[in-house]
C-alpha positions in Angstrom: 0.0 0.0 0.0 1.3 3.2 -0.5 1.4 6.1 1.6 0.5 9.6 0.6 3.3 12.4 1.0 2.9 14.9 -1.5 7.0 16.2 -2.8 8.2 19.4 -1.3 8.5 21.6 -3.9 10.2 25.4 -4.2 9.6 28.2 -6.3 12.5 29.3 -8.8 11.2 33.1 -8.2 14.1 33.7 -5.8 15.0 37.1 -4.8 18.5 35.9 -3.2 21.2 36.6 -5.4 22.1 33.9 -7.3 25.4 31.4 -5.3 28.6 31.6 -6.5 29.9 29.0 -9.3 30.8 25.7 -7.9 33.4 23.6 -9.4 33.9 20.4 -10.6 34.7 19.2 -7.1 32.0 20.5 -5.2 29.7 19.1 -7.5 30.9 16.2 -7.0 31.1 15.9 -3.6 26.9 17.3 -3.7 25.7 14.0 -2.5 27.6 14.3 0.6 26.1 17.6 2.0 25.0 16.6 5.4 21.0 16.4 6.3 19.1 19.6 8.3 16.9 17.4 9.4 13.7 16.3 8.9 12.3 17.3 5.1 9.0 19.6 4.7 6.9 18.9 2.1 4.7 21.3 0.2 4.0 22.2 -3.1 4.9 25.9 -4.9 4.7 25.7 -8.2 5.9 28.7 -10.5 3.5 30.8 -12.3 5.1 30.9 -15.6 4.0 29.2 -19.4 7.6 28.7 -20.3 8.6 25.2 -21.2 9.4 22.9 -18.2 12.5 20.8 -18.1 12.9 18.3 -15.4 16.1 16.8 -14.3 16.2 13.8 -12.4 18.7 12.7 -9.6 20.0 16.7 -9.2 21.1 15.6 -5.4 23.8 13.4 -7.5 26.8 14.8 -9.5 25.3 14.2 -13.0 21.7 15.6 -12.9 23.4 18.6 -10.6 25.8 19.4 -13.4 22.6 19.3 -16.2 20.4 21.0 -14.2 22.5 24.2 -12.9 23.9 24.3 -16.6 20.3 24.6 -18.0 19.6 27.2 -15.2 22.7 29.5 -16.6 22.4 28.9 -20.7 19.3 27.7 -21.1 16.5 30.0 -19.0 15.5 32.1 -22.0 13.3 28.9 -23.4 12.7 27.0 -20.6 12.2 26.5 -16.8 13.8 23.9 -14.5 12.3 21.4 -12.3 15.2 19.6 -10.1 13.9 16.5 -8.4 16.2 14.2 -6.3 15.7 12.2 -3.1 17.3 14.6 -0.5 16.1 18.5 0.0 19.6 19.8 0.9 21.6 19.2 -2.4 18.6 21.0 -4.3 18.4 23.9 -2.2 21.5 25.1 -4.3 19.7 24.9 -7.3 16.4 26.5 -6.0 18.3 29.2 -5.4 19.7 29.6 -8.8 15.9 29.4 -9.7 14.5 26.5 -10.0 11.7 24.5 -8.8 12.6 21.6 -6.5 10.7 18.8 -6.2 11.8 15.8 -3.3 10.3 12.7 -3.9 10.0 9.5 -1.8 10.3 6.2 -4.0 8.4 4.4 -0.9 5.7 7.0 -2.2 4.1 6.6 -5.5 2.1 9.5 -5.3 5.0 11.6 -4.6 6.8 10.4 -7.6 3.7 11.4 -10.3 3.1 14.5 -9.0 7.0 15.5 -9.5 6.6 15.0 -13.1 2.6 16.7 -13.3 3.2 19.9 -15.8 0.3 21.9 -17.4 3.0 23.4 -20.5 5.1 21.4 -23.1 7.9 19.1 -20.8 10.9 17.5 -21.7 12.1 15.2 -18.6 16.4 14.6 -18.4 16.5 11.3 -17.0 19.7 11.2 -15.2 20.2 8.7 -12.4 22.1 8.1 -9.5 25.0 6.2 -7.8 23.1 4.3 -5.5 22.4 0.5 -5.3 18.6 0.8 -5.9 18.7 3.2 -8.9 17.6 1.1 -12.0 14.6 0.0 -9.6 14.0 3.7 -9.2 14.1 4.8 -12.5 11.9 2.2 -13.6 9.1 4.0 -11.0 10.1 7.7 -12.7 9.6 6.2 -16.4 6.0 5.0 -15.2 5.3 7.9 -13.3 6.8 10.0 -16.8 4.2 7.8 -18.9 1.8 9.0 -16.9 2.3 13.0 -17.1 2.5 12.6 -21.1 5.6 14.7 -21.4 7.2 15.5 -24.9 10.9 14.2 -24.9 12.9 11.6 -22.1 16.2 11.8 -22.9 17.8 9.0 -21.1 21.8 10.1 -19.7 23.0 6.2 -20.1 26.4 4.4 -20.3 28.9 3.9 -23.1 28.9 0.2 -23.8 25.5 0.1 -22.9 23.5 -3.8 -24.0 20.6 -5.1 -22.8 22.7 -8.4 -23.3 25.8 -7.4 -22.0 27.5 -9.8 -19.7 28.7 -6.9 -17.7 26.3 -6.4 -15.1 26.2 -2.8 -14.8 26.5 -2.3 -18.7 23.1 -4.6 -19.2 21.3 -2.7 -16.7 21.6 0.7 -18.5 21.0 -1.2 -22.0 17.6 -3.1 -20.3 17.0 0.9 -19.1 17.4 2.0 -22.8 15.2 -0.2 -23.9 12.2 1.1 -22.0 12.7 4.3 -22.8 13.2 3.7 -26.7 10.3 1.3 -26.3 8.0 3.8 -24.4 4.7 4.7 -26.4 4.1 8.4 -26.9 6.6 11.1 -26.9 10.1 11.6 -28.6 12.9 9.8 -26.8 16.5 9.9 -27.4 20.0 8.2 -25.3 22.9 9.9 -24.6 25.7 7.1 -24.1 28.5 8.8 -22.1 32.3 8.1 -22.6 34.5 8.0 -19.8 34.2 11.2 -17.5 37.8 12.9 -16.7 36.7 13.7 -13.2 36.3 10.3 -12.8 40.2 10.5 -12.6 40.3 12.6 -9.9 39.4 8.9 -7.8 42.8 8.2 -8.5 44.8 11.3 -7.0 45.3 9.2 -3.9 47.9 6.5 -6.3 49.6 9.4 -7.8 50.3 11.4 -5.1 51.1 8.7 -2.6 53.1 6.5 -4.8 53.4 8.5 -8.1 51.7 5.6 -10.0 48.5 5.9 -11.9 46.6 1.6 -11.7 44.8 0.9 -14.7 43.2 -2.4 -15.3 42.8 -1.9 -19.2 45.8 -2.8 -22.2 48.1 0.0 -22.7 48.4 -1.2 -26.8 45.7 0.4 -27.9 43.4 3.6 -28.1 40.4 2.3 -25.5 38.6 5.4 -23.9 37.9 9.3 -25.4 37.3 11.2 -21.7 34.9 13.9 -21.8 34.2 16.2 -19.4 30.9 17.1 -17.4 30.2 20.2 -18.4 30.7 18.8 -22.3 27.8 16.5 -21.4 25.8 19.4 -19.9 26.2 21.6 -23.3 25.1 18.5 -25.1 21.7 18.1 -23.2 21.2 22.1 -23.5 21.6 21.6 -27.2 19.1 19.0 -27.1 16.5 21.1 -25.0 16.9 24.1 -27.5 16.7 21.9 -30.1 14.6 18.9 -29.8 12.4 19.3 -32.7 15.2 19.8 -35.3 17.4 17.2 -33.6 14.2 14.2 -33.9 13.1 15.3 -37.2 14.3 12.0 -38.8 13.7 9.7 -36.1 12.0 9.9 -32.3 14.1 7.8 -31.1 17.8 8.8 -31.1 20.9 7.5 -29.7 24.0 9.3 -29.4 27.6 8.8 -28.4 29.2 11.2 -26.2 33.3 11.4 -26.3 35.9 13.9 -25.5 38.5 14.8 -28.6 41.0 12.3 -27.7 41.3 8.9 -28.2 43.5 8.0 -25.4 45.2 4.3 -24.2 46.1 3.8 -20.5 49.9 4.7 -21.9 48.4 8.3 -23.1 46.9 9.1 -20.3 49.8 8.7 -17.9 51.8 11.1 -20.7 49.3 13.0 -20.7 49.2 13.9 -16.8 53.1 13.9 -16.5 53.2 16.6 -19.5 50.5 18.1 -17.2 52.9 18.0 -14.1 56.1 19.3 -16.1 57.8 16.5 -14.8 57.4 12.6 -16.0 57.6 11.5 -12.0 53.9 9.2 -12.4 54.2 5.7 -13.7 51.8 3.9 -15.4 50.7 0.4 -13.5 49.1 -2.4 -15.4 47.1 -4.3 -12.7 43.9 -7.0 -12.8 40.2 -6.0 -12.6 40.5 -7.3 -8.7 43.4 -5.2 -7.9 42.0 -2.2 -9.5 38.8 -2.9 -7.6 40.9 -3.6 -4.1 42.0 0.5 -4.7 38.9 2.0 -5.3 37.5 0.1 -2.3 40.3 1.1 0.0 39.0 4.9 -1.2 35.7 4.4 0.1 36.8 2.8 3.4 39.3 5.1 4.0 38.2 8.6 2.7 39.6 11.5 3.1 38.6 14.4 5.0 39.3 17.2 3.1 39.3 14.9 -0.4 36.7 14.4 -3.0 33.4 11.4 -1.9 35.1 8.6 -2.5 33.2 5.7 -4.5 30.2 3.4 -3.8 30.2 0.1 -4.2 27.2 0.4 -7.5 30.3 3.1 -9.2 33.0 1.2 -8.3 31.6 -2.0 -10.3 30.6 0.2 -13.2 34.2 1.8 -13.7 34.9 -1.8 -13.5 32.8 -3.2 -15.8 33.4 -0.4 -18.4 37.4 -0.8 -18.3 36.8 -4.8 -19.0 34.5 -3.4 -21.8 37.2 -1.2 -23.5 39.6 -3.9 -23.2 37.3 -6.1 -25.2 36.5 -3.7 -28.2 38.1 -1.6 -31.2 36.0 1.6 -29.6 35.7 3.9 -32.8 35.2 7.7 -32.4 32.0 9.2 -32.3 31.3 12.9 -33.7 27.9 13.2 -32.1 29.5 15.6 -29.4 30.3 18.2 -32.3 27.4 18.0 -33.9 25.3 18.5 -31.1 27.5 21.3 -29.9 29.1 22.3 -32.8 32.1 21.9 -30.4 35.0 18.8 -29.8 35.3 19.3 -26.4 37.6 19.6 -23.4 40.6 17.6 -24.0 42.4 15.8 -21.4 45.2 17.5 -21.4 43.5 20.4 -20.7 41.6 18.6 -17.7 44.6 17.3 -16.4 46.6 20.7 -16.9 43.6 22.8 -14.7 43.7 19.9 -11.8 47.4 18.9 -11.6 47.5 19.9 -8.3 45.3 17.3 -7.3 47.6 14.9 -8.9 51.1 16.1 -7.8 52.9 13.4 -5.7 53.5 14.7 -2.1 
């Protein structure tokens, strides 16, 4: 049975001035902002006939970065609803004007009426790090079919296979599957190449023991690192320009890679060129090794360091570095023409945080 808790909602008709940029980090890290206790739960909605965009999971790093970047580039065609589990990651965004919407996934009614609009709506289905979130997006996509909406663009996974025998992998491909297969509406996938501040998980290696583990071949050109606010342009472009973009087809799938082409050899010249001084070595280890590392991170976090990694995005770096290994990954030029843009190059990522890097 469910119970009724209707989502606490915020107006975007703020009259604080809007906070200051956060970076890469503190995005991030947005997860981890510690509770004020217990949630209220109301509804505001805004008075205004511009187009609605909601963006799912904004109390996680991905649908924080898409929904702040809409809020800065994209307000003069559309408004932004932010829905995520916990009230304290949103607030940020509420203050940069948009409507917030906390939902309870114990609570089917407060999951439709997140997604009830009375204009045209596009919903950004972006979704978290946490062990239940296929099971969760599964309840927004019926709750989306529901409100009628015009577009679900799904943020998905590169390597991404309903059949894939890499857990995490076939769990976004059965997820793109519903959404291609939903009746009603446009829908299109973004399939995201590696993200360079994914790297930042391995400052601990470098600067500890100036060694960078990879569990992928160093022979070959495996991964094309983008960078978050790449992806965020990419889903602006897509909200500005939905109805030229789905002319040929509703339902779209795109590939979403940084410029370079990179094998684990690159990358480690890449950072040292970063750090004027080749004092990082590259380390070939297993899939278990590499997983023994990241889980050392999460039980041993730092306190002034970046969140360290779950056990659900642990297994998915995992499984998409024993995907890499496996396949001749070609490069995609849907980033370019979505953006009219290549992208941030890794160089350039690892040029603005080598001091992250730097051994001690």
């Amino acid at each position: 049975m469910w119970s009724y808790v209707v989502p606490w909602f915020s107006s975007g008709r703020q009259t604080s001035p809007q906070p200051a940029q956060l970076s890469e980090v503190e995005k991030m890290n947005i997860h981890g902002l510690p509770s004020q206790g217990r949630q209220r739960y109301n509804v505001n909605w805004q008075s205004d006939d511009r187009p609605l965009v909601i963006v799912t999971s904004c109390d996680f790093y991905y649908g924080f970065s898409i929904a702040s970047a809409l809020l800065t580039d994209a307000s003069d065609v559309c408004r932004v609803r932010a829905v995520g589990q916990r009230k304290e990651p949103l607030s940020t965004l509420a203050r940069m004007g948009a409507e917030t919407a906390v939902i309870d996934f114990g609570n089917e009614k407060s999951i439709t009426t997140a997604f009830q609009h009375k204009t045209d709506c596009k919903v950004i289905l972006s979704i978290g790090s946490n062990e239940e979130r296929m099971k969760e997006a599964t309840c927004m996509l019926q709750a989306i079919d529901q409100a009628d909406v015009d577009l679900v663009c799904l943020l998905s996974q590169g390597g991404a296979d309903p059949t894939s025998e890499w857990k995490q992998l076939k769990e976004f491909g059965k997820l793109e599957w519903q959404v291609l297969s939903r009746n009603g509406g446009n829908s299109c996938i973004l399939r995201t190449d590696w993200v360079q501040t994914n790297f930042l998980f391995w400052t601990d290696a470098t600067s500890k023991n100036a060694e960078f583990p990879l569990s992928f071949g160093s022979n070959h050109p495996t991964l094309a690192p983008l960078a978050m606010t790449d992806i965020a342009k990419a889903v602006t472009a897509i909200v500005k320009n939905a109805g030229t973009l789905l002319t040929v087809s509703t339902k779209r799938t795109f590939t979403l890679q940084g410029p370079d082409l990179v094998s684990s050899t690159q990358i480690v010249r890449l950072l040292n060129d970063a750090l004027k001084n080749p004092v990082i070595g590259e380390k070939q280890v297993s899939r278990e090794e590499l997983k023994a590392y990241l889980v050392g991170l999460r039980d041993n976090p730092k306190r002034d360091g970046i969140i360290p990694p779950n056990d659900t995005t642990i297994e998915t770096f995992l499984d998409y570095f024993d995907f890499v290994e496996s396949v001749d990954q070609g490069r995609s030029h849907d980033m370019e023409d979505l953006t009219g843009d290549k992208g941030t190059s890794l160089q350039d990522f690892f040029k603005e945080y080598a001091r992250y890097f730097r051994p001690e």
